[in-house]
C-alpha positions in Angstrom: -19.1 -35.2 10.1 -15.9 -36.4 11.9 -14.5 -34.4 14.9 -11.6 -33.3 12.8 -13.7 -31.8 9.8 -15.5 -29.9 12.7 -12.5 -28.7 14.3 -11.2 -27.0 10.8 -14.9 -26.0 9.9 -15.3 -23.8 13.4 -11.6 -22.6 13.5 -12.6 -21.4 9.6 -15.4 -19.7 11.0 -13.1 -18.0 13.9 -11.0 -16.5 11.2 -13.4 -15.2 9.3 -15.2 -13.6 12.2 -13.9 -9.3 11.9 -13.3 -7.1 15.0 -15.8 -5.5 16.6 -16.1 -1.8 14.4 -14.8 -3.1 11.6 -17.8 -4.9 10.0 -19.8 -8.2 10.5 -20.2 -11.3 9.1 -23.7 -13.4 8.9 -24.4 -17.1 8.9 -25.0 -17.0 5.1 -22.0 -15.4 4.0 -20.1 -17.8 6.5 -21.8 -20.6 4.8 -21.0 -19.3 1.7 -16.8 -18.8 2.6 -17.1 -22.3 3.4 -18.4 -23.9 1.0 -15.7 -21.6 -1.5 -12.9 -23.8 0.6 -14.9 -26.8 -0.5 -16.7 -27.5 3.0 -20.3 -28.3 2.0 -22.6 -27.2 5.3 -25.6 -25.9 5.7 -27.1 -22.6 7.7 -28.6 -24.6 10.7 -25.0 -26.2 11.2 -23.1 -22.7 10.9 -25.4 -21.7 13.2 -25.0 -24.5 15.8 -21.2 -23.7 15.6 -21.8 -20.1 16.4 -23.7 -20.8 19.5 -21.0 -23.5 20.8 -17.9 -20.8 19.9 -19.4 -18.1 21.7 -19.5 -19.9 25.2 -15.8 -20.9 24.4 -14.5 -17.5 22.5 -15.5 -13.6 22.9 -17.6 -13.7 19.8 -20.8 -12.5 19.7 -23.7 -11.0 17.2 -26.0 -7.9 16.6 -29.5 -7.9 16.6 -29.3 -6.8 12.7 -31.4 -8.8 10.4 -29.7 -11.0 9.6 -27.6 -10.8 12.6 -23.9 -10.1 12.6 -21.3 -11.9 13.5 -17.9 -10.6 15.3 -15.2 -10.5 17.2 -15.4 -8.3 20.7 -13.4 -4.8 20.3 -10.7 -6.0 23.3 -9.9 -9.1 21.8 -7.3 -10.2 19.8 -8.7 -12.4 17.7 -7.9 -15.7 16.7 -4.0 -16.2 16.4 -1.5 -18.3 16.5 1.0 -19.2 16.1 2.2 -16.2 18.8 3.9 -13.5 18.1 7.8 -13.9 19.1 10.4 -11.0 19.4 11.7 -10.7 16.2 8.3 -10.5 14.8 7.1 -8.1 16.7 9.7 -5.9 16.2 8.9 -6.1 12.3 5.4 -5.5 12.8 5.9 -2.5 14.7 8.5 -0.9 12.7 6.7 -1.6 9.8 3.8 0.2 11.3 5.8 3.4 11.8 7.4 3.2 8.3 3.5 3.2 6.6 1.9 5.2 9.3 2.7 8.2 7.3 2.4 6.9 3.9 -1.1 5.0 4.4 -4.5 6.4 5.1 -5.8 6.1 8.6 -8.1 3.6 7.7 -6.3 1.0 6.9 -3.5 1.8 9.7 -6.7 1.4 12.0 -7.3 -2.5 10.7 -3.7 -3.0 11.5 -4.5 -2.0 15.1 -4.8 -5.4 17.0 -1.6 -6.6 15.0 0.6 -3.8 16.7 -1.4 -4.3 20.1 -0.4 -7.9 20.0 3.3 -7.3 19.4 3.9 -4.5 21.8 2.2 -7.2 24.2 4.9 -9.8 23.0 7.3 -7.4 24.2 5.6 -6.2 27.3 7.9 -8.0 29.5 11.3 -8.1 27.5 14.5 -6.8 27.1 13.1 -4.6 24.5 9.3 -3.7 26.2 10.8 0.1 25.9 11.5 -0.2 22.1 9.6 3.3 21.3 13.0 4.8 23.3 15.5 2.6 21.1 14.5 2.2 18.0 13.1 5.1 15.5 12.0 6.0 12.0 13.3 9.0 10.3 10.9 10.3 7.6 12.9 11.4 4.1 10.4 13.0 2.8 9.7 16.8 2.8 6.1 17.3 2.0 3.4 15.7 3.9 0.9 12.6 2.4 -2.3 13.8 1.4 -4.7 12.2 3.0 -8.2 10.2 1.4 -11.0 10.5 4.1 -11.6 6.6 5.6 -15.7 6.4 4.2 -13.9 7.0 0.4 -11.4 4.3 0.7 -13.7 1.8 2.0 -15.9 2.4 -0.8 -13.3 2.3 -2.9 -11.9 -1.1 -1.3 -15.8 -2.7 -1.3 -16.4 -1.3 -5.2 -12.9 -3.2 -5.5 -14.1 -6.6 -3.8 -17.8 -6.6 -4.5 -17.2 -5.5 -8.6 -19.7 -2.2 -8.9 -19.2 0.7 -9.9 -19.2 3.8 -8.6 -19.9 7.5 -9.1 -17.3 10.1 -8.2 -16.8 14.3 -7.9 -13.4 15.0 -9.0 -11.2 18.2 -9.0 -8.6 18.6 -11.2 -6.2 21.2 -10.9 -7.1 24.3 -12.1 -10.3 22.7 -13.6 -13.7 22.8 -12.3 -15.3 19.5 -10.7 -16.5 16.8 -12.9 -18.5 13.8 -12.3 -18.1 10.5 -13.4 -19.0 7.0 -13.2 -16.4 4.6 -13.2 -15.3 1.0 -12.9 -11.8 0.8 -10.2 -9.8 -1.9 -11.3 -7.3 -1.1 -8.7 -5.0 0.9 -6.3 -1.7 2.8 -6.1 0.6 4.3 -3.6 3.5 6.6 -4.5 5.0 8.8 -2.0 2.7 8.8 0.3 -0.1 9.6 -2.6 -2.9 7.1 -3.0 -4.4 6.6 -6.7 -7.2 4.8 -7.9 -7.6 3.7 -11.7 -10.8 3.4 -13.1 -12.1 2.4 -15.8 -14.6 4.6 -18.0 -18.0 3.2 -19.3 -15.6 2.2 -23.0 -13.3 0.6 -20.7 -10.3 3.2 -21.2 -8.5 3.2 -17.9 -7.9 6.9 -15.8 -5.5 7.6 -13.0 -7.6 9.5 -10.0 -5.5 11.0 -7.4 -7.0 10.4 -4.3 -7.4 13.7 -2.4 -8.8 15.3 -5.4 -11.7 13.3 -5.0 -14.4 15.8 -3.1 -17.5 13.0 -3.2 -17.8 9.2 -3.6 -21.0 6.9 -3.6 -20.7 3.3 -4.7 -23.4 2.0 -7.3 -25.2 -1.0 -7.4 -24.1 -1.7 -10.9 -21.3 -4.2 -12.1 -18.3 -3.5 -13.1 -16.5 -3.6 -16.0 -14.1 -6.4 -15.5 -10.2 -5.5 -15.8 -8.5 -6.9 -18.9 -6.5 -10.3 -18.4 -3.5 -8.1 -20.6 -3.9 -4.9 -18.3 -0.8 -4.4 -16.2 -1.9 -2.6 -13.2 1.8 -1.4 -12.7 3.3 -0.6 -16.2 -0.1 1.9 -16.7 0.6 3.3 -13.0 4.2 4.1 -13.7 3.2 5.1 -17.0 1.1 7.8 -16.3 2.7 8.7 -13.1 5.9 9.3 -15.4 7.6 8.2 -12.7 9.9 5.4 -14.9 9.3 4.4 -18.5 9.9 0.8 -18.3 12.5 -0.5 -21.4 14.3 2.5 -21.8 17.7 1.5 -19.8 20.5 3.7 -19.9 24.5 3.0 -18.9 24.7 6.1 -17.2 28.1 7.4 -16.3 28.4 10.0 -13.1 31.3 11.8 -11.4 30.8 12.2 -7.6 32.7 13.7 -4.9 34.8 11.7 -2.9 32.8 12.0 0.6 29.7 10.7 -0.8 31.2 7.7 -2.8 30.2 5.2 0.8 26.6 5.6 -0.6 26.5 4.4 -3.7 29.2 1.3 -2.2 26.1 0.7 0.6 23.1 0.8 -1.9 24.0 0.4 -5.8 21.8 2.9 -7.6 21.4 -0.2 -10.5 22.1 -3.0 -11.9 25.7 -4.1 -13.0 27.3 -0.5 -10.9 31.2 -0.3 -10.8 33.8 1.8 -9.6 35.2 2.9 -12.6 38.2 5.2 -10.9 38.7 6.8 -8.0 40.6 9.9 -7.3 41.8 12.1 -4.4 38.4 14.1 -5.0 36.4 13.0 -7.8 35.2 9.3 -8.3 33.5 7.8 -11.6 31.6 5.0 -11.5 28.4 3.5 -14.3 25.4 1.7 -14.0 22.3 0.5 -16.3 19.3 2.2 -14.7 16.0 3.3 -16.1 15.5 6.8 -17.4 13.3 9.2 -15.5 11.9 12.1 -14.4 12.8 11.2 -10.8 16.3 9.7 -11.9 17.0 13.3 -13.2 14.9 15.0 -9.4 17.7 12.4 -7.7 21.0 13.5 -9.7 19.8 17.3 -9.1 19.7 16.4 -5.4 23.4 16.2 -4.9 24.0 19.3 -6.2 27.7 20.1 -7.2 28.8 17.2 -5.4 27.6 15.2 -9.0 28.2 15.4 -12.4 26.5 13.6 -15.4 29.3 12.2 -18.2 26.9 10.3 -19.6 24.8 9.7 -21.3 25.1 12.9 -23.4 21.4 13.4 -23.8 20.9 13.6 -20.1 23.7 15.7 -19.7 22.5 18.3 -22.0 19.0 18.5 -20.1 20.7 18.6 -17.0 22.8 21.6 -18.2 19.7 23.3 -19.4 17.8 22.9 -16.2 20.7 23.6 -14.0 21.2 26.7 -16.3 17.9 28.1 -15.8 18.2 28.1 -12.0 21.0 29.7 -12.2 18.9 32.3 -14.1 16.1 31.7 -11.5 18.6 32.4 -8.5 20.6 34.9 -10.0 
């Protein structure tokens, strides 16, 4: 082996290596991610390389059998290249735009990413970011939350293709159990889904804090159809858009808020059809919705539906029964 196929072969092996806590990795499953990149090796020399990192690198193994192999807890890792300013800035302001949409445990494998940029701007101009830069949250109703030991089993049924068996709530039902195949994840507003598959392979949308117990099997997995579409069956039967009904919808809107829809277009092909001393029109193709409607209710009597007229008559219904509702 040259010195240069042994250079990439141990740096392989450094990336491969997790943190401390968050798992291990042994010789044979190193041997085996090697030889998937097309490095044939064998167990003796992955082993050999272990033992010549580990006096160079913080990396060290359990006394499992077979032992583990990881990264120490207070190390970084391997990375490169560094982590400059404006990176680190996106990495940490990305962290505080998920951290209330994403389950702890995967904010917690994120950890050493955000350690290493608020290093990178420990001794900068903007080391006291926290003071000058901050996230507003939009939302009203707090994420529900998926306890970390049911996500990773969700992620490992995911990566290692089992099955596994659930104890779901409903609401207003009584708790079922179920085996299932997960061909995949979802987040919407802070919610994290999980679709399965049934034993006749017809797909089912879990919500994830409804699920009271999880176990994964050690049984295979149906395999997700080559022509299932992860997304259109998630928005679907999230009825959160119905993909292919586009509608030119027409809106009057007060004056004072005409800026926002100038900033962020609310669809494709908007214009500014008129604009008067206090109403202003304006139309755009967008997709017809449930939370199109939740949105135009939003502004109140500061908007007004034209068209089209089908909208505008279940608009006037709904806005008709709160008044009912109110008055």
């Amino acid at each position: 082996m040259s010195e240069k196929g042994q250079f990439f072969r141990r740096i392989s092996i450094l990336e491969r290596l997790p943190l401390q806590g968050r798992g291990k990795v042994t010789v044979q499953e190193l041997r085996d991610h090697l030889r998937s990149m097309g490095e044939e090796t064998t167990v003796r020399t992955v082993q050999r390389d272990l033992v010549w990192l580990a006096s160079a690198f913080p990396i060290t193994c359990d006394e499992g059998h077979p032992p583990g192999w990881y990264w120490h807890r207070d190390t970084a890792g391997l990375q490169a290249p560094r982590v400059d300013s404006l990176m680190a800035m996106t990495l940490l302001l990305s962290h505080e735009v998920l951290r209330p949409l994403l389950p702890s445990g995967l904010l917690r494998n994120w950890e050493h990413y955000r350690e290493a940029a608020e290093r990178s701007l420990a001794h900068s101009p903007l080391a006291d970011w926290p003071r000058r830069v901050v996230v507003v949250p939009s939302g009203i109703q707090a994420a529900s939350t998926l306890p970390e030991p049911q996500l990773l089993q969700l992620l490992e049924a995911i990566e290692q293709n089992h099955r596994v068996w659930l104890r779901y709530q409903a609401p207003g039902q009584k708790a079922k159990e179920h085996t299932l195949s997960v061909w995949g994840l979802v987040l919407q507003d802070g919610i994290l889904y999980c679709v399965c598959a049934t034993s006749e392979g017809n797909p089912l949308l879990f919500a994830g804090q409804r699920i009271q117990s999880l176990r994964l099997l050690d049984e295979p997995a149906l395999p997700m159809p080559a022509i299932f579409c992860l997304k259109d069956f998630a928005r679907a039967a999230l009825r959160f858009s119905q993909p292919g009904q586009a509608i030119l919808l027409r809106l009057q809107v007060h004056c004072g808020l005409i800026h926002l829809f100038e900033e962020r277009p609310i669809g494709t092909k908007q214009q500014i059809l008129k604009r008067g001393r206090i109403w202003c029109t304006l139309e755009a193709e967008v997709e017809a919705s449930p939370a199109l409607e939740w949105w135009i209710l939003s502004f109140g009597d500061k908007m007004k539906v034209l068209e089209p007229r089908s909208l505008r008559l279940r608009l006037k219904e709904t806005t008709a029964s709160m008044a009912r509702l109110y008055g």
